[in-house]
N, C-alpha and C positions, 0 to 999 in steps of 0.2 A: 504494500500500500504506500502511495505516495505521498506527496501535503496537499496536491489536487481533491484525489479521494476523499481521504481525513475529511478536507473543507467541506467538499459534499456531504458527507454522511455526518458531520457536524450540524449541518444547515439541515438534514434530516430527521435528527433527532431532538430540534428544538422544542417540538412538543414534549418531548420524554423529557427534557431539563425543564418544562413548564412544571410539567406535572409533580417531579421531584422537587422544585420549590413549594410547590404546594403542598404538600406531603411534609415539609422538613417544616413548611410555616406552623402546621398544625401543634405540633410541640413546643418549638421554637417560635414566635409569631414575629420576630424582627427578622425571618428570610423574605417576609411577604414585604418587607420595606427597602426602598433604596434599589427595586429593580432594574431602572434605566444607565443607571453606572454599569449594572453589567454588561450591558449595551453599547456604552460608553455612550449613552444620551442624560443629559443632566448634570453631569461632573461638575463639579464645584469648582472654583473659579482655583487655577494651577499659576502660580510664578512659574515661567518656563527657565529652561539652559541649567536645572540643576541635577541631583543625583534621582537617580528612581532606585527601591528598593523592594521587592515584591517579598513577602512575607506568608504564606500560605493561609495561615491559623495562629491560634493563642500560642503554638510551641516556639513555632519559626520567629514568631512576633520577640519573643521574650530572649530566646537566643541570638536574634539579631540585635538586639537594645544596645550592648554594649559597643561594637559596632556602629551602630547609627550614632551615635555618642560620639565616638574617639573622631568620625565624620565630619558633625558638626562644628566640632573644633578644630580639624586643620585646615576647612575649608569655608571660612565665615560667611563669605561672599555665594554658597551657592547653598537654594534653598534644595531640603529633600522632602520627595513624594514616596511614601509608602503605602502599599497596596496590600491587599489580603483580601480572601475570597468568605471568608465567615462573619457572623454579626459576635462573636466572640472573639477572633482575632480584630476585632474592628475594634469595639470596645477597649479591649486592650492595650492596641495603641493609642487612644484617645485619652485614656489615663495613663500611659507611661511616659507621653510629651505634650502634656497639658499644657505646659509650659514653656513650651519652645514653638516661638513667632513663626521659624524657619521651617516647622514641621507640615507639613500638607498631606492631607490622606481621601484616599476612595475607595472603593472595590475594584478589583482588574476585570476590565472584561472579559467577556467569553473568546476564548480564543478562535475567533472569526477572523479575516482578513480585515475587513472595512469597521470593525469593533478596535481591535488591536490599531490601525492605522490613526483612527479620528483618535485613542486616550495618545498615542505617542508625538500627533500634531498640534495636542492641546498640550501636554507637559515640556516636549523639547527637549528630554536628559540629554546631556552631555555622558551618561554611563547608565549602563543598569547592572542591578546587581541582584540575581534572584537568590533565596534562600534554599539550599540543601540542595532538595532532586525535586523541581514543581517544573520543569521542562513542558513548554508550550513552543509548536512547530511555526506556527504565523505571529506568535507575537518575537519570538525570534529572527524570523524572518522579515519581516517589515524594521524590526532592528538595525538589521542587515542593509535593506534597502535605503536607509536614512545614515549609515557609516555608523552610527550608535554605537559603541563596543558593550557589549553585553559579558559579565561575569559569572560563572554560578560557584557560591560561596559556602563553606562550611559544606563542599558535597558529600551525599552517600549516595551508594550504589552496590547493593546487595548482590549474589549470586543470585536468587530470583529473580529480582528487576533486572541484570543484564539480560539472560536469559529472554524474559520476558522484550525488551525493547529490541534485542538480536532477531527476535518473531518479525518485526518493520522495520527491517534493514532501510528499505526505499525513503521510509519517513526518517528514520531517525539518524543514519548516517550525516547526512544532506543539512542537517540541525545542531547535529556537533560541531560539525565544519562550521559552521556560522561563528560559533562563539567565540570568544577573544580570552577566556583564563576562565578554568575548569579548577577553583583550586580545591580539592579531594583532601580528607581525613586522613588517609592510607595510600601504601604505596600499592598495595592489593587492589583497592577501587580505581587508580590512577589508570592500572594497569586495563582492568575491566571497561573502563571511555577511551584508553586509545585503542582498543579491540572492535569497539562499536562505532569510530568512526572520527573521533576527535583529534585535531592535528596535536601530536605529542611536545611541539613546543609550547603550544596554551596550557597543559596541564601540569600543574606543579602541587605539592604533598606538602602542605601549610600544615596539619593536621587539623584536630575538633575545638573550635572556637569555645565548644562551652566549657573545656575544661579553663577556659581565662573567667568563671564564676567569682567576682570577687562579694563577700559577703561584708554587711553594713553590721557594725559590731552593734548600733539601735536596734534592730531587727532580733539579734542574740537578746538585748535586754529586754526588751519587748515580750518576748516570749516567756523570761523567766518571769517575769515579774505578772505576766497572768497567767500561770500555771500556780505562783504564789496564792494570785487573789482564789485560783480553784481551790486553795489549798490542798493541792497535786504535786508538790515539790517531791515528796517520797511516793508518790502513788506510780504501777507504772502506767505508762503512756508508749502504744504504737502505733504506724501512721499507716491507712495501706491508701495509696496516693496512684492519681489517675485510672482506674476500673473501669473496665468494660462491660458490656452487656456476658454473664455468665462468672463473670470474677466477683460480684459483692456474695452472690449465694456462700461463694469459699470461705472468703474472708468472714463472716461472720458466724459459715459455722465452725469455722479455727476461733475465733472469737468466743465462739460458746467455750469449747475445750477448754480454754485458758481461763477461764472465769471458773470454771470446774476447779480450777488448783489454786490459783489466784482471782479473787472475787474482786475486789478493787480493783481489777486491770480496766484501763481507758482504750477503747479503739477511737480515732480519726478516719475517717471512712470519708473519702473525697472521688467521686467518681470525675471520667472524663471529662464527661460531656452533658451542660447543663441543662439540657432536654430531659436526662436520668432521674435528675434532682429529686424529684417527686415518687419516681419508680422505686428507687431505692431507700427513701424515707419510707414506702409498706412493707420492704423488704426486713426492715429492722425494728418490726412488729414482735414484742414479746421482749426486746433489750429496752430499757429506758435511756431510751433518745433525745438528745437536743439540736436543734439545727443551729449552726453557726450565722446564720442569716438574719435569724429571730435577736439577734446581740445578748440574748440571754444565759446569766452562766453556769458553768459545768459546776453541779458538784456531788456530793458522794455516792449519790442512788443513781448518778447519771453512767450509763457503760459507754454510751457510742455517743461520739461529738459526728453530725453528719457535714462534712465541709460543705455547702451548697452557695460560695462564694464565688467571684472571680478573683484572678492578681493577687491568692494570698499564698497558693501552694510553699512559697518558699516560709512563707511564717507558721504554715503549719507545720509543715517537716521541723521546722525549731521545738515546734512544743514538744515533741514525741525525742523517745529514749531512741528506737527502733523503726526501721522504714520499710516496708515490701512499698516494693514498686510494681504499678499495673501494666496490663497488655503482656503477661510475660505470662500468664495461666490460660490464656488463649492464645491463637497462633495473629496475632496483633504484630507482633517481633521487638513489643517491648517500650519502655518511654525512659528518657534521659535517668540514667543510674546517678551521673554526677552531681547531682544538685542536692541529694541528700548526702554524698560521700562530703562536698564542698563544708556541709555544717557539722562534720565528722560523728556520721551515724553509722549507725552497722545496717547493711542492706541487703537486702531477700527480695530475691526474685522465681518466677516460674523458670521454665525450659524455653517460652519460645522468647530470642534473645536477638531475631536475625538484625535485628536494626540496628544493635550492640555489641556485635559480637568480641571487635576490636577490645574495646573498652572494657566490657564484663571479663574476656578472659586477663587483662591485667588486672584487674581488679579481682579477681579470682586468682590468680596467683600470688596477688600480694597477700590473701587472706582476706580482704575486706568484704567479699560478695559470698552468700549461703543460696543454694539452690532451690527448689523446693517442687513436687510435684502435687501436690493434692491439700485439702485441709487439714490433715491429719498431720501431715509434713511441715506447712505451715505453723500448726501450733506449737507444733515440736520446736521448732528454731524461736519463735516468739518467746516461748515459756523460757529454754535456755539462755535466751538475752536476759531475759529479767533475772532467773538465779546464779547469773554468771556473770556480774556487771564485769570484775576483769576483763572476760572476753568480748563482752559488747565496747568495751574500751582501748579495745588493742585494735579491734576489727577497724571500729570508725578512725583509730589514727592510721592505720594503712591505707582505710580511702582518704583520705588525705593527703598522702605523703602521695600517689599515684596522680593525684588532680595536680599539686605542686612540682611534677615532678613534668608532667606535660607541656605545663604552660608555654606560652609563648606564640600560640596560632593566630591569633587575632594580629600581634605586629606585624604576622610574616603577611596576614591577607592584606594589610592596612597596604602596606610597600606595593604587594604587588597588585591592589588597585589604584594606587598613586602611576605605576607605568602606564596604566591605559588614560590614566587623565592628565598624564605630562606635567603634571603640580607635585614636584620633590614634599614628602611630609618632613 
């Protein structure tokens, strides 16, 4: 299949993305708003000639922050437009650069030819710089067509996904070529874009941006001081942070387990995706529940704090002793290990890891990451964190020394998106 094709059967299926908005409004009812940006009709008024940064979602949003940050500041003179396709990653940026004049935000269009042409004639970057693996063939392309150098930043690229994009040679070759610096996590994923089509001088092995996590020691006090006000200081506390559809049933009946041996244990329960919110508040039917939304607080009859906020995951991971991380008990492939490692937590994950694999297996050799296949296993590793604080304390200082030991990715991206804008940082 080619990008001709693709376009057709894009243009084919726009009733099937009608209907899919419609469908995702029902839950979520801010998909039903802000339609014609996807279109790229109605866009909000854009300063042109500055940086564009496409961000997918709330993950991509939060790992590019830093980033867009270090941006702002060596380039005072050029405003940035950041893009993302969800009303949660929308949100998100909206509150992580409330404050910043220079900040301009939309949704990206649908990757159409004449959608992608009219948002790139109205903003003018001088760069784009997409986040991870979100590879769109016409908005690259029209890139292309306008000299635009296009980046893609903090990449992955799974043995699945190759495989998977290897399927549309025609499309996806033709789309590597385009781009101007592919900089990859790994030297293994480098390997797997110049296989599919990437010219091997664009691709360079910056490594994972998010191990540059610097953590705000407010944040640390923060945490303690209302785990104080629960009068939680000794009680334990664990986090199971971003779930999926089939991960809270586990976790909570690992939760049960652990109440079995210890009655005072605290679960934090923070599903993905805010649509869940509610799903998983019936779920935790028969625990005494509080929603973190209600602002109302934890105290000693309470077992499950339900996360149902946005933009606080990292202040929850502070509260908690102990972190499972989600997407890893399903074949999801898992969500950023590092962010609890960075507040030096001890982390439990499932099997499925493919999105992590790099990362998990240092982190597994250093000691710092425990496996787990079931609830059974879950509780298991939970309960021993608690009777084993040594070990819960040796674990979280070797994710640590592994995220310190990484650092340095985000300089190396900064540099080498400084060569495609000819501005020395």
């Amino acid at each position: 299949m080619n990008r001709t094709l693709y376009t057709l059967l894009f243009h084919l299926g726009l009733p099937l993305v009608a209907v899919r908005l419609w469908l995702r409004s029902r839950k979520a009812p801010a998909y039903a708003k802000r339609i014609g940006e996807r279109f790229a009709f109605g866009l909000p008024a854009l300063q042109p000639g500055g940086i564009w940064v496409h961000a997918v979602s709330v993950g991509e949003s939060i790992a590019a922050a830093p980033m867009i940050r270090e941006l702002l500041k060596s380039y005072p003179q050029l405003p940035i437009t950041i893009t993302c396709m969800t009303p949660t990653g929308s949100e998100r940026i909206k509150v992580m650069f409330a404050d910043e004049p220079r900040i301009q935000h939309c949704y990206l269009p649908y990757d159409l030819p004449w959608a992608a042409g009219r948002f790139l004639d109205k903003a003018r970057p001088v760069l784009g710089v997409i986040m991870e693996t979100e590879l769109w063939p016409n908005h690259i392309h029209q890139c292309a067509k306008r000299g635009i150098p296009v980046a893609l930043a903090n990449a992955r690229l799974s043995e699945r996904s190759a495989r998977g994009y290897a399927r549309f040679a025609k499309l996806t070759q033709p789309m590597l070529a385009e781009m101007s610096l592919i900089a990859v996590q790994t030297e293994t994923e480098a390997q797997r874009f110049r296989q599919l089509g990437a010219r091997p001088e664009c691709v360079q092995v910056t490594g994972s941006i998010k191990f540059d996590l610097n953590i705000d020691r407010q944040l640390l006090e923060r945490a303690a001081q209302l785990r104080g006000q629960w009068q939680a200081t000794a009680r334990p506390v664990w986090i199971a942070a971003s779930t999926h559809e089939g991960e809270d049933e586990i976790v909570l009946a690992a939760h049960r387990q652990v109440l079995a041996v210890h009655s005072d244990a605290l679960l934090i329960l923070v599903p993905r995706h805010p649509e869940r919110f509610d799903r998983v508040h019936e779920l935790c039917q028969g625990l005494n529940t509080v929603r973190r939304s209600t602002g109302a607080p934890v105290n000693a009859e309470h077992s499950v704090l339900l996360g149902d906020t946005m933009g606080e995951l990292l202040f929850l991971y502070a509260l908690a002793d102990s972190a499972f991380v989600g997407g890893s008990l399903v074949p999801t492939g898992g969500h950023n290990l590092l962010e609890p490692a960075a507040l030096s937590k001890p982390v439990i994950c499932g099997p499925h890891l493919f999105n992590f694999l790099e990362i998990a297996a240092m982190m597994r050799d250093a000691g710092a990451l425990v496996e787990i296949d079931d609830a059974s296993g879950l509780a298991v590793a939970v309960q021993r964190l608690i009777e084993l604080p040594q070990d819960a304390q040796r674990m979280g200082a070797a994710g640590l020394v592994v995220m310190k030991a990484n650092q340095g990715a985000l300089q190396r991206l900064l540099s080498a998106l400084a060569q495609l804008l000819r501005v020395p940082l």
